[in-house]
N, C-alpha and C positions, 0 to 999 in steps of 0.2 A: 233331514228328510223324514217326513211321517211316513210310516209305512201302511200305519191303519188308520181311520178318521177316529175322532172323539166317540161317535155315535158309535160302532162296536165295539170300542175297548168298553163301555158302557153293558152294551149289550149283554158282551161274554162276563164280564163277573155279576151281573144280575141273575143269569142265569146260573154262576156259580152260588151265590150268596143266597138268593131269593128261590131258585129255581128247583135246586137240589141237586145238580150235577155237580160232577167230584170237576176238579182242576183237569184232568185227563180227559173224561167226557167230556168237556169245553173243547178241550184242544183238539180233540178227535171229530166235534162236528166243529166247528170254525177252521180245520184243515191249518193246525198252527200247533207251535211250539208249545209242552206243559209252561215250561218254565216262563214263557211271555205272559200265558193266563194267568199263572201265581204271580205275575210282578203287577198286572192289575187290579186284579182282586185286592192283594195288599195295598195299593196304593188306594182302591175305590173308600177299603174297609178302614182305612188312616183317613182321609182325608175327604170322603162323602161324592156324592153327585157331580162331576162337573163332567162339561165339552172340553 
């Protein structure tokens, strides 16, 4: 089961990568876990762009 669509796990590490908010600040407006942001991020920053 997806919990979140393609398009905001996108979102949130854009805004962490590109945006300048910390992993925390992500988590704190997307109302989510740090640790799900940092597993994005790292997977956006490994392996680029995708849905």
């Amino acid at each position: 089961m997806v919990k979140y669509s393609g398009e905001i796990r996108i979102k949130v590490a854009i805004d962490v990568l590109e945006g300048g908010l910390s992993e925390n600040e992500a988590a704190r407006k997307y109302k989510m876990n740090h640790v799900t942001v940092n597993e994005w991020v790292a997977t956006y920053f490994k392996h680029g762009l995708r849905d």
